[in-house]
ZAMARDO-814300 format. One line per 10 residues: their letters; for each residue x, y, z of N, C-alpha, C. Coordinates in nm, 2 decimals. Layout:
! residues N
a> X,Y,Z,X,Y,Z,X,Y,Z; ...
***
This chain:
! residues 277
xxxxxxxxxx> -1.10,3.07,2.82,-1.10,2.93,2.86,-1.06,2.92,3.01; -1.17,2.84,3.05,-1.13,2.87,3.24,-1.10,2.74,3.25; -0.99,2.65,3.39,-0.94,2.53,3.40,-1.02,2.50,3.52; -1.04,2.37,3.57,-1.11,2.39,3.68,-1.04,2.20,3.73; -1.06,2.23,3.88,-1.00,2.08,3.95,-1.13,2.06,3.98; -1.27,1.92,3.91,-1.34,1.84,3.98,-1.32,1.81,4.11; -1.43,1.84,4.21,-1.47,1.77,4.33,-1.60,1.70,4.32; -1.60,1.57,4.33,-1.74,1.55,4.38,-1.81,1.61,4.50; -1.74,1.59,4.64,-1.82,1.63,4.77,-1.80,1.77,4.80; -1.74,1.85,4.70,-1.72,2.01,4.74,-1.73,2.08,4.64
xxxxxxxxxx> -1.69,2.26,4.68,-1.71,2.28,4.55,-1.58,2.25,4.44; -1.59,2.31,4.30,-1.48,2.28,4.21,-1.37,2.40,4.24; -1.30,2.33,4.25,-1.13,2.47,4.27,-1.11,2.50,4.13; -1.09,2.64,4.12,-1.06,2.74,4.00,-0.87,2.71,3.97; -0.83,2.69,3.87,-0.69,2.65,3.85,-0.65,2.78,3.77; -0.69,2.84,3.68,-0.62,2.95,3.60,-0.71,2.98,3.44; -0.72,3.10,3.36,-0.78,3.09,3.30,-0.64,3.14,3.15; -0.73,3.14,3.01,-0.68,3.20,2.93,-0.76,3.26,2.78; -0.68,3.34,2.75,-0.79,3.38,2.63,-0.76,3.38,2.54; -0.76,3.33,2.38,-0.71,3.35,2.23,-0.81,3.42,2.13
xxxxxxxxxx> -0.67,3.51,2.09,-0.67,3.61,1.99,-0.71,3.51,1.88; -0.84,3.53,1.75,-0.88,3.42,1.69,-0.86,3.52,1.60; -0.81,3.65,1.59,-0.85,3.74,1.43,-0.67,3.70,1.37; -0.61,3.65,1.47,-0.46,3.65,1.43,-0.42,3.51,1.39; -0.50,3.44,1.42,-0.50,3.31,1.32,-0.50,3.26,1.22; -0.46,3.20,1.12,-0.50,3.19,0.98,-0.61,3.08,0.94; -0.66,3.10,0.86,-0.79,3.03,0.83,-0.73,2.93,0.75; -0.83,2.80,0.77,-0.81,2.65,0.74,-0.68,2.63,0.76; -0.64,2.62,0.83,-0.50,2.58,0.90,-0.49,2.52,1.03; -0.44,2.40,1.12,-0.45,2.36,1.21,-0.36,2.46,1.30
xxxxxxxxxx> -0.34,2.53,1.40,-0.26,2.59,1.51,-0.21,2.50,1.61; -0.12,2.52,1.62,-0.11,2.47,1.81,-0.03,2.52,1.87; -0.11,2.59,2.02,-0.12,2.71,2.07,-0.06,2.64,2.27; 0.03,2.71,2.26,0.04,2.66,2.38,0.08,2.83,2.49; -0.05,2.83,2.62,-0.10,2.96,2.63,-0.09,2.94,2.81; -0.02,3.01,2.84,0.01,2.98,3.00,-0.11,3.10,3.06; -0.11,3.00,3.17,-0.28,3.06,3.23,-0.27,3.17,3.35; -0.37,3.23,3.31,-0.34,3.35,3.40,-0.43,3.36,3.56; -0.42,3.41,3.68,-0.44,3.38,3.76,-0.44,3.23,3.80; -0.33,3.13,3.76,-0.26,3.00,3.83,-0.13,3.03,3.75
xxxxxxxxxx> -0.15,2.85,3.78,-0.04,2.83,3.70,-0.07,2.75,3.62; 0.05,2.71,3.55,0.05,2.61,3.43,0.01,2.66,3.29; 0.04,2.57,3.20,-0.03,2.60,3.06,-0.10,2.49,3.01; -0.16,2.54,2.87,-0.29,2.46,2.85,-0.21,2.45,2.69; -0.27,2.35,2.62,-0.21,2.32,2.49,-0.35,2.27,2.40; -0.39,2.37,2.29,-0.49,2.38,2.23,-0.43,2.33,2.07; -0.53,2.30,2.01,-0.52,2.28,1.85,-0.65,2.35,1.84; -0.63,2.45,1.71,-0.71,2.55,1.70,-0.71,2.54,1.52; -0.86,2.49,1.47,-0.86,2.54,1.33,-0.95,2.64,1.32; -0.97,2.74,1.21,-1.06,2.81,1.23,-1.10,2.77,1.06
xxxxxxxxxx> -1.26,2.77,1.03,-1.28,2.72,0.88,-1.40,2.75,0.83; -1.42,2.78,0.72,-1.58,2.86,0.68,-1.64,2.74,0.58; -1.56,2.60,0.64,-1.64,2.50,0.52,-1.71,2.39,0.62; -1.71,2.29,0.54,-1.85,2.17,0.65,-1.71,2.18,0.80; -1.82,2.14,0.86,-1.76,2.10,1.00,-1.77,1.96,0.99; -1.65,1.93,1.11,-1.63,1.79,1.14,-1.76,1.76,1.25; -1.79,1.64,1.18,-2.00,1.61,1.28,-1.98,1.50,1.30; -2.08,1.42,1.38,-2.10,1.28,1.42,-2.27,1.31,1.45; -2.29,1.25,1.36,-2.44,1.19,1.36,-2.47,1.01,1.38; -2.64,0.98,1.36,-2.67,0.89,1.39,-2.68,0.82,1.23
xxxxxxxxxx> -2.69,0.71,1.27,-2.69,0.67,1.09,-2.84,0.71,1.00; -2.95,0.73,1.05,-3.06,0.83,1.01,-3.06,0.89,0.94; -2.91,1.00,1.00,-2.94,1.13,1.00,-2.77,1.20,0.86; -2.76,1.08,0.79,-2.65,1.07,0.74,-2.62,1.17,0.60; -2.53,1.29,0.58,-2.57,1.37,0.54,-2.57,1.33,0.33; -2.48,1.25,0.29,-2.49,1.23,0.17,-2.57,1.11,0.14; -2.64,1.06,0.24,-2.79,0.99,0.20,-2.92,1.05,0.13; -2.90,1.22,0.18,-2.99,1.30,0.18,-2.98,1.39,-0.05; -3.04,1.35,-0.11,-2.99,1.41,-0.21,-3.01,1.56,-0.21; -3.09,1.67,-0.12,-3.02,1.79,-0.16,-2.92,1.82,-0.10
xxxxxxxxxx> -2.89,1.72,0.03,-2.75,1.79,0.08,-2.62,1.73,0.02; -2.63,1.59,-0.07,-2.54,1.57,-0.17,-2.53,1.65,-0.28; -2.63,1.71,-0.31,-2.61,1.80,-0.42,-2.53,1.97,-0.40; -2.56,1.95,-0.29,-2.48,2.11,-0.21,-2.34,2.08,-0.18; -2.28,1.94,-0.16,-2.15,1.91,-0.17,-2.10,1.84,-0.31; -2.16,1.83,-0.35,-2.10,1.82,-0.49,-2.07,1.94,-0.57; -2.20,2.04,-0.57,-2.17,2.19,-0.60,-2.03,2.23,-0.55; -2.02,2.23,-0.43,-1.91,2.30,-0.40,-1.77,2.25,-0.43; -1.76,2.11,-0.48,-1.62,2.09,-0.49,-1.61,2.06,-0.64; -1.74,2.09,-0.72,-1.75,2.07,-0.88,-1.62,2.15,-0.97
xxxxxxxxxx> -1.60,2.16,-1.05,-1.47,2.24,-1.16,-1.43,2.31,-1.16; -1.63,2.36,-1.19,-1.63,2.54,-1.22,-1.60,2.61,-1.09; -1.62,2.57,-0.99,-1.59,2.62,-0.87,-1.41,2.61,-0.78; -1.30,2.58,-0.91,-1.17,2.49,-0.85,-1.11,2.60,-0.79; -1.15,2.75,-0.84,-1.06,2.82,-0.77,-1.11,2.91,-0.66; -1.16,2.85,-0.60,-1.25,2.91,-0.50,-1.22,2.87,-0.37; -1.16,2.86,-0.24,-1.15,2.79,-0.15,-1.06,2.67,-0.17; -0.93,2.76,-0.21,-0.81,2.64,-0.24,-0.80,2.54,-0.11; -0.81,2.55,-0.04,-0.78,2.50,0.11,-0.88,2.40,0.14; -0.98,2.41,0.10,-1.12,2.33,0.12,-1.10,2.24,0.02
xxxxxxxxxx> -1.02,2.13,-0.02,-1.00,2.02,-0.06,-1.14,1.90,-0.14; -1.20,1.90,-0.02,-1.31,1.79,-0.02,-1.39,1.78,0.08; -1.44,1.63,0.07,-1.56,1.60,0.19,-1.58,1.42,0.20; -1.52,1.38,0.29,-1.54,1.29,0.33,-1.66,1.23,0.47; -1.73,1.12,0.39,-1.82,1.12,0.55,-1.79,0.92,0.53; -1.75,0.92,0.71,-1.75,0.73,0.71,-1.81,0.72,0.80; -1.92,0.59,0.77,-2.00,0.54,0.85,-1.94,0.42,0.95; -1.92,0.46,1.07,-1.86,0.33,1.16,-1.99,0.23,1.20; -1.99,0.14,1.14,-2.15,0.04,1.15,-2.12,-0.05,1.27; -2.04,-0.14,1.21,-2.01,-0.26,1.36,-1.87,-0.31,1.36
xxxxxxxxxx> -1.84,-0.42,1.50,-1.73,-0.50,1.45,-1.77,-0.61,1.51; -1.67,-0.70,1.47,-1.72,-0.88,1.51,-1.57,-0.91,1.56; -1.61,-1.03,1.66,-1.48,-1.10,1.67,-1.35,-1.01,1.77; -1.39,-0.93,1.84,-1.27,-0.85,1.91,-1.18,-0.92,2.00; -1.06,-0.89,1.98,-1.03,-0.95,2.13,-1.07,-0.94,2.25; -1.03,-1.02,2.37,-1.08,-0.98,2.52,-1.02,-0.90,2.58; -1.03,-0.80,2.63,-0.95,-0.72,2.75,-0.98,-0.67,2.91; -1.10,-0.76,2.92,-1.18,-0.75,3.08,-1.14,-0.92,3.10; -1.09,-0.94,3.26,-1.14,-1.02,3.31,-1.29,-1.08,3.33; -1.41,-1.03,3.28,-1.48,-1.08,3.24,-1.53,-1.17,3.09
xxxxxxxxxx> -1.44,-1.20,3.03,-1.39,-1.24,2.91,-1.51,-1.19,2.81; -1.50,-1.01,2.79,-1.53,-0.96,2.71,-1.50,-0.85,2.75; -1.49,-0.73,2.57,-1.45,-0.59,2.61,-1.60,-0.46,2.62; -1.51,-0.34,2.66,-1.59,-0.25,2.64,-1.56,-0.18,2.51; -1.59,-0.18,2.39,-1.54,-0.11,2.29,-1.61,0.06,2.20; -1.43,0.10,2.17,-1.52,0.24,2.15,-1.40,0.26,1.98; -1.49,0.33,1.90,-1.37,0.40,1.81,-1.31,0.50,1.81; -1.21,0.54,1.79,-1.16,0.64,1.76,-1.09,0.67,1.62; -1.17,0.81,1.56,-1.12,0.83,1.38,-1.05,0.94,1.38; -0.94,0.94,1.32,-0.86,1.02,1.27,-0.81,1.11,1.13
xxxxxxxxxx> -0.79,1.21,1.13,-0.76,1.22,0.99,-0.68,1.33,1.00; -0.58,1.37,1.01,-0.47,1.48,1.02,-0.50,1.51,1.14; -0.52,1.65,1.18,-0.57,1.66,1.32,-0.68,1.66,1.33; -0.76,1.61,1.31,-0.88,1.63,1.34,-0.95,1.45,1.42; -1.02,1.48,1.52,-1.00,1.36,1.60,-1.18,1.36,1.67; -1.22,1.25,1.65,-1.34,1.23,1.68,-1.35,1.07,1.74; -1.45,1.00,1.82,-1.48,0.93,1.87,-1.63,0.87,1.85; -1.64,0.79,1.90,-1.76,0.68,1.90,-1.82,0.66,2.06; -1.92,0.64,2.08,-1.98,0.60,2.21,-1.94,0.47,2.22; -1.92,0.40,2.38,-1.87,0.34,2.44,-1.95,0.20,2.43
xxxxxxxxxx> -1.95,0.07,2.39,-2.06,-0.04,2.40,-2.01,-0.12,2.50; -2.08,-0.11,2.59,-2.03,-0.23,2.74,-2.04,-0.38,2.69; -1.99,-0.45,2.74,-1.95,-0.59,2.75,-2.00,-0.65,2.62; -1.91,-0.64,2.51,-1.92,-0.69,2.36,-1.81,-0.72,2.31; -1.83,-0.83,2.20,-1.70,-0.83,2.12,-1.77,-0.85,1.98; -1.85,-0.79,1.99,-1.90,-0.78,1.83,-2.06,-0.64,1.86; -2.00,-0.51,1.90,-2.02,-0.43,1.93,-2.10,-0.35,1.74; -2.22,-0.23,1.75,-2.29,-0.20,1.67,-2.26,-0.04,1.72; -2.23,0.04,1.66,-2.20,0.17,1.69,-2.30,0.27,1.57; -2.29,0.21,1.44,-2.38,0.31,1.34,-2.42,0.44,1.38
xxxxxxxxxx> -2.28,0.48,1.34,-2.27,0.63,1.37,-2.20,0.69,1.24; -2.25,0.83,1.18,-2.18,0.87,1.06,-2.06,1.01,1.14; -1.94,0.96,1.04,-1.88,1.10,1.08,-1.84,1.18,0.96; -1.82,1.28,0.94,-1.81,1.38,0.88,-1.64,1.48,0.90; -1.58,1.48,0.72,-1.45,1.55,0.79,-1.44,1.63,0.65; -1.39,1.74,0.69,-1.30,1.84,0.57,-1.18,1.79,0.53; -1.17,1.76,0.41,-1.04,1.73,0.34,-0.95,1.81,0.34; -0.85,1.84,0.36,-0.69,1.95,0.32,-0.59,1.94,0.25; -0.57,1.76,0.24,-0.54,1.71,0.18,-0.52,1.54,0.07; -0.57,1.53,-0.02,-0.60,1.43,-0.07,-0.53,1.31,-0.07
xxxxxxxxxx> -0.40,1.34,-0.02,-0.25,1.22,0.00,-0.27,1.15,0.14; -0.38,1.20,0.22,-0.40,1.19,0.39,-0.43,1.04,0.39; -0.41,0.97,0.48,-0.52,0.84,0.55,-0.55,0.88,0.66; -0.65,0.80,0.62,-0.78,0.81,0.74,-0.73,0.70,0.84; -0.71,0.70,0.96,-0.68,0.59,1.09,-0.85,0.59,1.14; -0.88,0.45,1.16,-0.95,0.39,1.25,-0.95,0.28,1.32; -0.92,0.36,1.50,-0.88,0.27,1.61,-0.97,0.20,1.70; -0.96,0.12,1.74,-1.09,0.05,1.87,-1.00,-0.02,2.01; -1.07,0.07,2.06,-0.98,0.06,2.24,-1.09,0.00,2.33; -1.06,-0.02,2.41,-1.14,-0.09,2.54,-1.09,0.04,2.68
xxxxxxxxxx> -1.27,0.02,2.71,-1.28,0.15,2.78,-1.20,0.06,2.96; -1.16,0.14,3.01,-1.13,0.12,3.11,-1.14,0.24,3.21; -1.20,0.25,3.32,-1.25,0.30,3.41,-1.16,0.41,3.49; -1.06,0.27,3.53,-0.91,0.30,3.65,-0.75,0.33,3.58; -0.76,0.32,3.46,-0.67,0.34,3.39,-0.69,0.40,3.24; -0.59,0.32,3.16,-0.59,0.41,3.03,-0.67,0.30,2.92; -0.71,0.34,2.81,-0.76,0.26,2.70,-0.67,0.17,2.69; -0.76,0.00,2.66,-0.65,-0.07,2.59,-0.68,-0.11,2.43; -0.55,-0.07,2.37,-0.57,-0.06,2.19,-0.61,-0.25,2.16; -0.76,-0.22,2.07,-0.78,-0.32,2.03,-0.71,-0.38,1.91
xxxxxxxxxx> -0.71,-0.28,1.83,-0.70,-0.30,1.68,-0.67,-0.18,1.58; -0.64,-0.15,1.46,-0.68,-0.04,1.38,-0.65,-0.07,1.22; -0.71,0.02,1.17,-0.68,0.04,1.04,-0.64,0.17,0.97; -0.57,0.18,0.87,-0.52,0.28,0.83,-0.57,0.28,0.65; -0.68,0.36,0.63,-0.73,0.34,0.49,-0.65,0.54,0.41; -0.62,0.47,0.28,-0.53,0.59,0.21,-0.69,0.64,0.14; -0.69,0.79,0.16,-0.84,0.86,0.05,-0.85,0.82,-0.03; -0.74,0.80,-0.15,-0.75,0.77,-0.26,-0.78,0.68,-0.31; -0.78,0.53,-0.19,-0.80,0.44,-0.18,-0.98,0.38,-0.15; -1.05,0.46,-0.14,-1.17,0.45,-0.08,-1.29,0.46,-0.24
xxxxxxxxxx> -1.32,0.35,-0.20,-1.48,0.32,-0.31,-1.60,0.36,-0.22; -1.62,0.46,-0.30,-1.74,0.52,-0.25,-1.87,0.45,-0.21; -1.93,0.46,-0.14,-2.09,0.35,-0.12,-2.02,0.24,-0.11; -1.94,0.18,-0.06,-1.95,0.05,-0.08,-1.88,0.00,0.07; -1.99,-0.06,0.13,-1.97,-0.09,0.29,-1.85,-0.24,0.23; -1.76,-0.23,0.34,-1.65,-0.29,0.31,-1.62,-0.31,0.46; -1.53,-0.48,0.49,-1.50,-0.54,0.61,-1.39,-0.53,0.65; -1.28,-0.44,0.76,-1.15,-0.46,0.72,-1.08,-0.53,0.81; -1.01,-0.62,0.84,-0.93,-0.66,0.95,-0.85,-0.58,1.00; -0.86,-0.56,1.17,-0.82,-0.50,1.25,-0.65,-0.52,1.20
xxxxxxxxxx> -0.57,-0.45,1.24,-0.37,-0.44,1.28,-0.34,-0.42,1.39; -0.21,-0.46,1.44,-0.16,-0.40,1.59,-0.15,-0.22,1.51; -0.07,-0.22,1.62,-0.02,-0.02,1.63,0.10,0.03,1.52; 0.18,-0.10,1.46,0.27,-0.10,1.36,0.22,-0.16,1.25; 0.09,-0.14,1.22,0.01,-0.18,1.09,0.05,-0.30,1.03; 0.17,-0.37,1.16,0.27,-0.51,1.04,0.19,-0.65,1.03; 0.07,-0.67,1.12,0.05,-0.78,1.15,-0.13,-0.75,1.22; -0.22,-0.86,1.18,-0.32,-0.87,1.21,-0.37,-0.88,1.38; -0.43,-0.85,1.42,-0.48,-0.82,1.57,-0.59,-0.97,1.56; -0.71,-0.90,1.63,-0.82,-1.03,1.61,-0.96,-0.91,1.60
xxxxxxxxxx> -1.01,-0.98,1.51,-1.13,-0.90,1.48,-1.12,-0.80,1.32; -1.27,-0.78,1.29,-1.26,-0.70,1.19,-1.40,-0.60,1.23; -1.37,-0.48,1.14,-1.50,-0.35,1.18,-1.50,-0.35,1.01; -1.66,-0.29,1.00,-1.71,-0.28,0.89,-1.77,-0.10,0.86; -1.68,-0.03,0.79,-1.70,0.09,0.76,-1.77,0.07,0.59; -1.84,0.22,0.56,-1.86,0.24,0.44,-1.84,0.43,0.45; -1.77,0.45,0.32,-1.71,0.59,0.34,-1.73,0.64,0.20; -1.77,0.78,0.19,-1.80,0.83,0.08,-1.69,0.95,0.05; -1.58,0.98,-0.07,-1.49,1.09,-0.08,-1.56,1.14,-0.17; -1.55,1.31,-0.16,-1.58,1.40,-0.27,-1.50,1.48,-0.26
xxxxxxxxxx> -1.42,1.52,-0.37,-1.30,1.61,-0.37,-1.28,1.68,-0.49; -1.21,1.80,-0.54,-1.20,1.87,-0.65,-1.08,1.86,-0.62; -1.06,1.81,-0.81,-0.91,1.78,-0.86,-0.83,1.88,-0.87; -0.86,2.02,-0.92,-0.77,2.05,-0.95,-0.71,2.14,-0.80; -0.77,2.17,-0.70,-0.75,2.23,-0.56,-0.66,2.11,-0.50; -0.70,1.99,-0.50,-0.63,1.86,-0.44,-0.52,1.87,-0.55; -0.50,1.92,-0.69,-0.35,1.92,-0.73,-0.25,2.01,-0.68; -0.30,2.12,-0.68,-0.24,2.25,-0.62,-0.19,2.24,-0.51; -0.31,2.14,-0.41,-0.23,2.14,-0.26,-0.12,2.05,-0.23; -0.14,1.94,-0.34,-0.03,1.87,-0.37,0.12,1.89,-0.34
xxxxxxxxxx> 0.15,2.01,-0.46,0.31,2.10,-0.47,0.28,2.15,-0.32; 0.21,2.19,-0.24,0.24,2.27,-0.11,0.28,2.16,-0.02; 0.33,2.27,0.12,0.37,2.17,0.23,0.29,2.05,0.29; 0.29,1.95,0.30,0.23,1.91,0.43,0.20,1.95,0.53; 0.04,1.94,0.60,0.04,2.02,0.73,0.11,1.91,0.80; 0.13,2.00,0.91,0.18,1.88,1.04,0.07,1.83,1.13; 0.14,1.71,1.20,0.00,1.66,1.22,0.04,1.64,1.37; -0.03,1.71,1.47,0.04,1.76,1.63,-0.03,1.71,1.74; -0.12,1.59,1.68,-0.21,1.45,1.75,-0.06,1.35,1.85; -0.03,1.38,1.91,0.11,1.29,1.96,0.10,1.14,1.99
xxxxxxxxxx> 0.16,1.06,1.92,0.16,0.97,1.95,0.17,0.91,2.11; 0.13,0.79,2.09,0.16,0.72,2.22,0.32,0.65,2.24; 0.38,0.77,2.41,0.51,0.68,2.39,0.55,0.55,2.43; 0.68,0.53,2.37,0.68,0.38,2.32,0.79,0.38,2.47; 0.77,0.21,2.51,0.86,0.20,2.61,0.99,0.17,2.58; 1.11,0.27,2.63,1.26,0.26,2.62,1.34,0.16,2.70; 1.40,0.05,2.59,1.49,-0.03,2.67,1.56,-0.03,2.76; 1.64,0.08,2.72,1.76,0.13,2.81,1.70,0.21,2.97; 1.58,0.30,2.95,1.50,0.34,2.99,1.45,0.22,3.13; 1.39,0.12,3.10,1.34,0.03,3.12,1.45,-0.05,3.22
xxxxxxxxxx> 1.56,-0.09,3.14,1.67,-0.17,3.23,1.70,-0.10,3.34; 1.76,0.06,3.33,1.79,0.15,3.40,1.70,0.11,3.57; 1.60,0.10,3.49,1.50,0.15,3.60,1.54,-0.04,3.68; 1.55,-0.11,3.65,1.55,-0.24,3.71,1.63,-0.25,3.78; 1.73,-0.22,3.73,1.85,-0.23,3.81,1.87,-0.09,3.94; 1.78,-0.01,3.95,1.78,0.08,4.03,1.73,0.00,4.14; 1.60,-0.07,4.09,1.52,-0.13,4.18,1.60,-0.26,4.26; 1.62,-0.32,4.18,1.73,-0.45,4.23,1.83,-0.39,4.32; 1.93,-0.22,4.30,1.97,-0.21,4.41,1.91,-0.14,4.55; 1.79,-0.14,4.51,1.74,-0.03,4.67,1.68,-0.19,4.74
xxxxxxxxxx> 1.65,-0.27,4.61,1.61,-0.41,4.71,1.70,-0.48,4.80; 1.87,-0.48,4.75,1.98,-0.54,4.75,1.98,-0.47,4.93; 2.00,-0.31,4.93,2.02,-0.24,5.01,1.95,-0.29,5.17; 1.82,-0.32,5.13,1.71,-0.34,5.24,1.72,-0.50,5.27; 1.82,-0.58,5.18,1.79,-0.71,5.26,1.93,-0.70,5.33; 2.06,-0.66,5.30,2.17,-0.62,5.37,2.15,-0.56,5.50; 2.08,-0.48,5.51,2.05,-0.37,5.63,1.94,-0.49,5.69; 1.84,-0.56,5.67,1.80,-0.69,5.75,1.86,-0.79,5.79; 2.00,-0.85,5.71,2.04,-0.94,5.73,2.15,-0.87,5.84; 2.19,-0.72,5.86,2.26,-0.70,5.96,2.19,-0.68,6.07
xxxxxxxxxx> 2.08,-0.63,6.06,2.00,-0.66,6.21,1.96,-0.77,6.27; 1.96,-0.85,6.24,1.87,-0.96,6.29,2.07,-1.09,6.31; 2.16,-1.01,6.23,2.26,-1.09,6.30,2.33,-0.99,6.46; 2.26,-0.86,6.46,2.26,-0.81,6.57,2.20,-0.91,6.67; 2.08,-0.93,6.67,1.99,-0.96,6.76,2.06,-1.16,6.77; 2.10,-1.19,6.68,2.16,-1.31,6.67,2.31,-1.29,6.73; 2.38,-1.22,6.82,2.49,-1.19,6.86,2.61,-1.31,6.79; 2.58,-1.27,6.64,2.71,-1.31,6.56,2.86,-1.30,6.62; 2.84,-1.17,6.62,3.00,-1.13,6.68,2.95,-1.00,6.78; 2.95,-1.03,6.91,2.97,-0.97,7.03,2.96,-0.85,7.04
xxxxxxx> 3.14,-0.77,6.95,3.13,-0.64,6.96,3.06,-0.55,6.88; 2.98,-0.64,6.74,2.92,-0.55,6.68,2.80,-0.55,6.73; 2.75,-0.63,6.81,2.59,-0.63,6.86,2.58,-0.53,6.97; 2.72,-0.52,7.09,2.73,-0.40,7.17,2.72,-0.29,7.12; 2.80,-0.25,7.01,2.85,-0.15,6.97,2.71,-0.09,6.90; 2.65,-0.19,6.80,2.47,-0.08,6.73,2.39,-0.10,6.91; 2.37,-0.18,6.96,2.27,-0.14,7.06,2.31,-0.05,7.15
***
């Protein structure tokens, strides 16, 4: 893996590279690999699965893989009975279709957003293409995930693209696997970031689970993976005041140091105007 610093009007500057050992990793398991780079500096921080079952995909809605009945029949095979002890780790197969959403809030001065999704499911993290100036945006895009665990929820977020800064969070939802009716396109209303309270807007998903019971029991009794997607940090009060009152005194500082100059130049008192000039 080589790092590199973008230039547009020149060439790109080389920052440092690094390489991972993949035979020392364990299979279906998420890693996270933190690998300091060689010829620079710095380090790079990777999440690494390595897995011999479906990959995580993003197709067009077309091209949707359990629409297709031989390829539904090839995932059904695999996570059928007779097959439970076979690929303990390979759980299931989940695919959700992100269709549309209506009603978004505004986040552009142009009183509309740019909106995008983003789906989650343990670590594993995928996105949506970007729809310019909408609030009732059409994305019909299918995604595709490996199950590890059947106790998981699935998060789906919608942010507003922004250019010069960072995403702004529209909305989300947090649907439990177990909780999911197969085929059946369903409407959900958006949440803030603490799932306590409705946002504005809703997105319309349809999601299909296939999983084998008795591998999804077994993984049960085992650990939880960890899940090393890091949240976004939250702003600190104390943090926050700290900083204000720093500010209030470097402001305090610079109007004192004005108000003594200018009572220089205003010869307040004599000997202090001789004495700075």
């Amino acid at each position: 893996i080589t790092v590199w610093d973008k230039d547009s009007l020149k060439k790109d500057d080389f920052i440092g590279r690094c390489q991972i050992d993949l035979s020392g990793l364990c299979k279906e398991h998420t890693h996270k690999l933190d690998i300091a780079l060689s010829e620079g500096k710095g380090h790079i921080v990777l999440l690494v699965t390595l897995t011999a079952s479906s990959p995580v995909s993003i197709s067009e809605l077309s091209f949707s893989t359990l629409d297709d009945e031989k390829e539904r029949s090839k995932v059904m095979s695999r996570y059928s009975l007779l097959k439970s002890l076979q690929s303990l780790r390979d759980i299931g197969f989940i695919q959700i279709k992100i269709l549309r959403a209506e009603g978004l809030m505004v986040a552009d001065v142009t009183g509309s957003s740019d909106p995008f999704c983003v789906i989650e499911l343990n670590n594993d993290r995928l996105q949506t293409h970007t729809v310019h100036r909408s609030l009732s945006p059409e994305w019909n895009k299918v995604f595709t995930f490996n199950i590890t665990d059947i106790h998981s929820v699935l998060e789906v977020s919608v942010f507003d693209e922004d250019r010069d800064r960072s995403a702004d969070f529209l909305g989300k939802v947090a649907i439990p696997l177990l909780n999911i009716q197969n085929g059946e396109q369903k409407a959900y209303v958006l949440k803030n970031k603490n799932l306590t309270g409705a946002t504005k807007g809703v997105i319309y998903l349809e999601m299909d689970v296939i999983y084998n019971v008795i591998r999804a029991g077994i993984r049960t009794i085992t650990p939880k993976e960890q899940k090393y997607i890091e949240e976004e940090q939250k702003i600190s009060k104390e943090l926050l005041q700290k900083n204000f009152y720093r500010v209030r005194r470097c402001i305090m500082v610079l109007v004192n140091t004005g108000r003594f100059i200018n009572s220089c130049f205003e010869w307040e008192s004599p000997q202090r105007s001789l004495t700075a000039f």
